[in-house]
Structure formats: structure tokens, C-alpha cells
N, C-alpha and C positions, 0 to 999 in steps of 0.2 A: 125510937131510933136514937143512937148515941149522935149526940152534937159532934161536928168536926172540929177537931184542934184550933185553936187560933195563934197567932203567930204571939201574943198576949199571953198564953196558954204555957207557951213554950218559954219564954223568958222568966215565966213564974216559978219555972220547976229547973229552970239552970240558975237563977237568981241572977239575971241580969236586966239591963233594960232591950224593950220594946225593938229601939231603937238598935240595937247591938245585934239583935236577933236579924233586924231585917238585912244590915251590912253583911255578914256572913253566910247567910242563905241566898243572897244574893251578888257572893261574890269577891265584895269587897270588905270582906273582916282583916285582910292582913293590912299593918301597920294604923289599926283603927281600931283594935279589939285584941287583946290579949291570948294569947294561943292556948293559955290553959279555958279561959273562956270559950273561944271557938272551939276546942272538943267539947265542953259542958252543953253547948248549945245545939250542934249534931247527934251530940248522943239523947238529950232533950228532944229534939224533931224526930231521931226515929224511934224512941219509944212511945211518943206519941202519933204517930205515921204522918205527922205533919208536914206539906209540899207548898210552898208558895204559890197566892191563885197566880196564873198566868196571863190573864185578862189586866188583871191590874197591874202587874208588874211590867204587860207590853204598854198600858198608858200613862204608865211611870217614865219608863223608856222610851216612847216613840217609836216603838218593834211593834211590827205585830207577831214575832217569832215566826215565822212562815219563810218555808226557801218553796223557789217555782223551781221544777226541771221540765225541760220540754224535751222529748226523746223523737227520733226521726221513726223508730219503730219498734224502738225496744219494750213499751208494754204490751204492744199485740203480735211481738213475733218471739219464737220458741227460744231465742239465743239473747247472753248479753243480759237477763235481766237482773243478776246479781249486781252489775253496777248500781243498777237504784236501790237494792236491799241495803248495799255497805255503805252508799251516799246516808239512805234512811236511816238505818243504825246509828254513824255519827250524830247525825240529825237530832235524832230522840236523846241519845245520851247529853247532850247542851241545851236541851227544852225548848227545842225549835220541831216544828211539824212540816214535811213535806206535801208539797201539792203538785200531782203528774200531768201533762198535758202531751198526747202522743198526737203526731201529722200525719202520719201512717206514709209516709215518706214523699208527703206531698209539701214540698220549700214551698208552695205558694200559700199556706199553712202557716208558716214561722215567727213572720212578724206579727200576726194574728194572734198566734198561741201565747207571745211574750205578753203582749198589752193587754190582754185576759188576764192570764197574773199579774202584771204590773195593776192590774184594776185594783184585785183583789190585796194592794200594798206589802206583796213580799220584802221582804227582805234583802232579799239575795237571790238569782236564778242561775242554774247549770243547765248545759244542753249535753245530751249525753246522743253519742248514736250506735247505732249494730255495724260495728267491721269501723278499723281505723279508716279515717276519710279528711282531707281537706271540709271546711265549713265556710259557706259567706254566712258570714255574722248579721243576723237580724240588727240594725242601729240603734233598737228601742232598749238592748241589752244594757247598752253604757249609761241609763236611768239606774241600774243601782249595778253594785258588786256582783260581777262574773265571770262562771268560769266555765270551760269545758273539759268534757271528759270522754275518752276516746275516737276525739276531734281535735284536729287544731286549726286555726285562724287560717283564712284563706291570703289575706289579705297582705302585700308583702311586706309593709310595715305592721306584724302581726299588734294587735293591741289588747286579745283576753289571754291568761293565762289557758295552758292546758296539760292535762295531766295522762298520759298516751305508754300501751306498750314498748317496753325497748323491745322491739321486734328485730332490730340487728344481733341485738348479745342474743336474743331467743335463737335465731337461726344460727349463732357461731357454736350455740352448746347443744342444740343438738346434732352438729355435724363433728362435735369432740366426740358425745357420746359415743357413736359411735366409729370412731374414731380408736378409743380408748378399747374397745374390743376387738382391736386390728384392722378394722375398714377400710381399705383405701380406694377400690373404685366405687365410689357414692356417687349415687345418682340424686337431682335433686326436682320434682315436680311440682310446679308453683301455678298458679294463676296467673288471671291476667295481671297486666303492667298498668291498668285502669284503677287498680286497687293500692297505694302507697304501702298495704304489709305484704305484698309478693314482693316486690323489689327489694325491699327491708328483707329480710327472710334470705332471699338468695345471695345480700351483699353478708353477712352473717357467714353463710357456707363458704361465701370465697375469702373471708376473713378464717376463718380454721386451717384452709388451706394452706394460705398466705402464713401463719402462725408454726403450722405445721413443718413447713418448708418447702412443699408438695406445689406441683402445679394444678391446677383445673381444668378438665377435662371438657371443654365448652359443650362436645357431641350430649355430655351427661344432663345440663339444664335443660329440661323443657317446660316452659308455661304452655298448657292444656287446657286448664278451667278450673272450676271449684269442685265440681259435684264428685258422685261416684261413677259415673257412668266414663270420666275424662280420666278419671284416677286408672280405670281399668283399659282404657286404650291406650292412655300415656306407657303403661306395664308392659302391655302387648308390645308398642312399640318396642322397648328396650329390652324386654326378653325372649319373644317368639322368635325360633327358630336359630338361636344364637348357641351358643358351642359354650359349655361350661367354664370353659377357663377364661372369657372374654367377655361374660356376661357380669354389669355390677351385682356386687355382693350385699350393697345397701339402699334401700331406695328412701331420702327423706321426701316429706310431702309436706305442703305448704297448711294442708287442714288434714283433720281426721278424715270427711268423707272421701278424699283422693284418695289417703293410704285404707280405706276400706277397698277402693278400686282395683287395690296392689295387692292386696292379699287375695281377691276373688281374682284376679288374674292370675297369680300365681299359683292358686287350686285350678284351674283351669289347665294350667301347663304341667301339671305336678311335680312340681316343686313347693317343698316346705318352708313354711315362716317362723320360727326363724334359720332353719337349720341351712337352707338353702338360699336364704335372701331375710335379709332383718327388714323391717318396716318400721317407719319410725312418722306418726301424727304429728299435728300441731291444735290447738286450742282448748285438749283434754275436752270433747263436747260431752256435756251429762247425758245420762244413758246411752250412750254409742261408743266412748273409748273405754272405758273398763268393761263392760258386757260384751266384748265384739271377741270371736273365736278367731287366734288368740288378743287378749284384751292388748290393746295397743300402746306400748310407748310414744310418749308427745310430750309437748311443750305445754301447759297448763297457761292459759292467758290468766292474768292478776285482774280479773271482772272487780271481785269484790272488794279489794286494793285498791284499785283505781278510783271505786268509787267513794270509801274511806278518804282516800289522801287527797278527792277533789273536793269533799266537803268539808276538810278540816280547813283545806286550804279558804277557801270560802267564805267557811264561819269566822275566820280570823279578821279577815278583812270586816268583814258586817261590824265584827264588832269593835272594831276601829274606825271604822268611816261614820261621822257624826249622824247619828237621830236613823242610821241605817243605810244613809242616800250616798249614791258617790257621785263625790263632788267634782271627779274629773270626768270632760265628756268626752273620752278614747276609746272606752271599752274596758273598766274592768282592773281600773289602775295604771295601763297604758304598757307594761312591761313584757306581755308578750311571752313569759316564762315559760320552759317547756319541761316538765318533769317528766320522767323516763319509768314506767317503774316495772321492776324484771319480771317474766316470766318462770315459772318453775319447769324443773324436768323431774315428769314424770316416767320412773320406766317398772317395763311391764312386763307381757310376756314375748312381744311381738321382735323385740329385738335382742340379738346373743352375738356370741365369737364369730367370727369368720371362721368358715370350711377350712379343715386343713389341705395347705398345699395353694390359697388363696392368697 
């Protein structure tokens, strides 16, 4: 069996010292190693596939490279779990490893779950949940750098950062959308007011309006629920037995499964989608809005973004806060910061032109 490189190995064959290799490889080669050296010395590490152990280099550092996330339910429930892939991802790409702990959406769980990895001397921990939500912040979190992700701080002097959909711009661009294909009486079906992305979402639609010039049709909002079954009564409401010229011409929906309700309502009354009514999702759900007849236009939630831009944000702190620990006891740096990050529009086939003579 071929012996593995050693980091000795490597400074032999760029012709530098020991010492120079390790600065560079781990980070710090600029203004302490010369630039034409530091390419001789990466191009030395990967011809010989040479990787710094990471054992030693956590007890060099005081790391033990390890981030804890603790999810409300997003490892054992079907939605949502791209935020820990793109958290992971960042993760792995700065040689840090994640460690999951899910509550299965039991809060009495929480604190528990934190001091479990806090055992295990993370680093760093994120709490990520399914469906934007206010958070009481477990107090055991402000023992090192943290952040949240598709959560924010319940608490009125907020003290972790959090990194959450703009579900406002989300709900203004898909009421442009369709908008922009002549729309104007849009109707809009949302959930409940229990959940901070309905009310998001529908301030959104009355901000297009508002932009527009247009007023809002208040009879047009209705919160019904999440699922399919409210999607399909909500429809019934607004289009059985209504007279074509005073029936809306667009229905947005607060998720995908509602606007699946809208289009089985609307085969139901026969009327086409989109020829006779556009339908337009929200969260793009994997396998349900691109396979759905017709595959639906929505708002794509930024899951894997979100969890990306919560781990960079994250890592930056760890690796600024000394020996890994944070030294303030607020939670997290104390700032409270709220990053927004957009939504995509996805469109498809479920939404077109208005009828002529609408």
C-alpha cells in the first residue's frame, strides 16, 4: 500500500519549508509566503493528493470543526430538507462536518438537543425549521456562534441572527406575474394568519396592487388552509355558479397543494387552466409542481440558499470568535440581523393571457 503524502513530502517537491506549507494550506500563506510559492505548494498538494489531517489541525486550533443543526422536523419530514444539504455543502467545502439532531417538533426536545451537541464541542450550531415560524430560542445556543434559518428570534429584543424567505417580494412577483399577462381580477388563497408566510404572501399581493395603481378587491382574499382539499373549496367558493364575466381570471395560492385544489376544482366545473383561469403555486414542492397536469407556475422557496447563506454566515463568525466560543452571552453576537433572501418565479404551464374581452 502507497504511504500517504506528508505535508514534509509536499514542501520537498515545491522546494519550500515545512513550515510554509503548513501556513498555506491552512489558510494563512498570504502576507507570510510569497504568491509565486503558494501556487508551487497547491500545485505540490494536488499532485500529490495531499489534505491536512483534520484531527490535528482541530488541536492546533481549538475546533473541533463540527457545526450542530437541530431541525424542528426537517430530517423526518418530506419538505424543507435542502436547507441542511446547502447548509452541508458550505459546510464540507471549509472542512467543517455537520452533525443533525431532529425534535420531531417536540420544543420540549430543544434545549436537550442543543447540549447534546454542545457535549459533543461543536463549533457552531443552526436551528433550521419546516415553514417560516417565530422561534423561542433554546438559552444554551448563546454557548457558541448561532444562527437560524427559516426561523427567526421570538424574542422582542431579537439576539441570533436569521436568514428567512422574503416571502413579501415572493407574493408581489407572483401577483406581477400575472399581472403582466393582463390579470386584473386575481384572486388570492392563503392559510392561515397562525403561519407569518400567509400574511407575508398576501401583503406582497396588495403591494402589486398598490404598485399597479389598482385597488384590492378585499371579497378576492380568502385564507382557507394549507392542504388540497381547502384549495378545492376555496375555488368552489369563488367560481361555482358565477357568470363568466365576474368570475376571477387568476387564482394565486399561498402553496402548491391549494393551487392543486384550484385546478381539480376547476376540472370539476369545466373550465380550463389556463385558458379559462391561470393558477399560479407557491414553494415549487419536488415532485408535485412540475408533474402536476398542467405542471404549475409558483414561487420556488430559496431552501438551498437559505441554507448556504446561513452557513457561510455562521462559519464566518466561528472563525472569528476565539478558540470557536462566543464570548458574548446574547445569543449569537447579539445583532439580531435579518437576511431576506428572494424567492424565484417559476412559470409553467398553469398560468397564460387573460381571455379575450377580460
Amino acid at each position: 500500500m502507497n504511504r500517504k503524502a506528508t505535508a514534509l513530502d509536499v514542501a520537498k517537491l515545491a522546494g519550500v519549508s515545512r513550515s510554509a506549507v503548513s501556513l498555506v494550506l491552512n489558510g494563512r500563506g498570504d502576507g507570510n509566503v510569497a504568491l509565486e510559492s503558494q501556487q508551487r505548494i497547491r500545485e505540490a498538494a494536488a499532485a500529490l493528493n495531499y489534505s491536512p489531517n483534520q484531527i490535528a489541525l482541530s488541536l492546533r486550533n481549538r475546533q473541533s470543526r463540527i457545526i450542530g443543526i437541530v431541525s424542528d422536523q426537517v430530517v423526518t419530514s418530506p419538505f424543507d430538507g435542502n436547507i441542511i444539504a446547502g447548509a452541508d455543502a458550505v459546510a464540507r467545502s471549509h472542512g467543517f462536518v455537520t452533525v443533525v439532531m431532529d425534535t420531531e417538533l417536540d420544543t420540549s426536545r430543544d434545549e436537550g438537543a442543543v447540549e447534546t451537541l454542545l457535549d459533543r464541542q461543536v463549533d457552531g450550531l443552526m436551528y433550521v425549521t419546516v415553514g417560516l415560524r417565530p422561534l423561542h430560542v433554546p438559552p444554551n445556543m448563546a454557548r457558541v456562534p448561532s444562527i437560524l434559518a427559516n426561523c427567526f428570534d421570538d424574542r422582542p429584543e431579537a439576539g441570533l441572527p436569521s436568514v428567512i424567505p422574503d416571502e413579501v417580494r415572493g407574493g408581489r412577483e407572483a401577483a406581477e406575474h400575472v399581472m403582466a399577462l393582463g390579470h386584473r381580477d386575481i384572486a388570492f388563497l392563503a392559510g392561515d394568519s397562525l403561519t407569518p408566510a400567509a400574511p407575508r404572501r398576501i401583503a406582497g399581493y396588495r403591494d402589486a396592487f398598490k404598485g399597479a395603481g389598482l385597488p384590492v378587491n378585499e371579497d378576492r382574499v380568502l385564507q382557507v388552509g394549507w392542504d388540497i382539499d381547502a384549495g378545492f373549496h376555496g375555488a368552489m367558493k369563488l367560481l361555482d355558479g358565477v357568470e363568466a364575466s365576474t368570475r376571477p381570471t387568476a387564482i394565486l395560492c399561498a402553496n402548491d397543494r391549494l393551487a392543486i385544489g384550484v385546478v381539480l376544482a376547476c376540472y370539476r366545473l369545466g373550465l380550463n387552466v389556463p385558458q379559462d383561469v391561470s393558477v399560479m403555486g407557491y414553494d415549487d414542492e419536488f415532485r408535485v409542481a412540475k408533474a402536476m397536469v398542467p405542471a404549475l407556475s409558483t414561487m420556488a422557496l430559496p431552501l438551498r440558499e437559505m441554507g448556504a447563506a446561513a452557513m457561510t454566515a455562521l462559519l464566518a463568525e466561528v472563525e472569528a470568535a476565539p478558540n470557536g466560543k462566543n464570548e458574548k452571552n446574547d445569543g449569537g453576537g447579539g445583532t439580531g440581523a435579518e437576511v431576506l433572501v428572494p424567492c424565484r418565479l417559476v412559470v409553467r404551464d398553469s398560468t397564460g393571457p387573460v381571455a379575450a374581452g377580460r
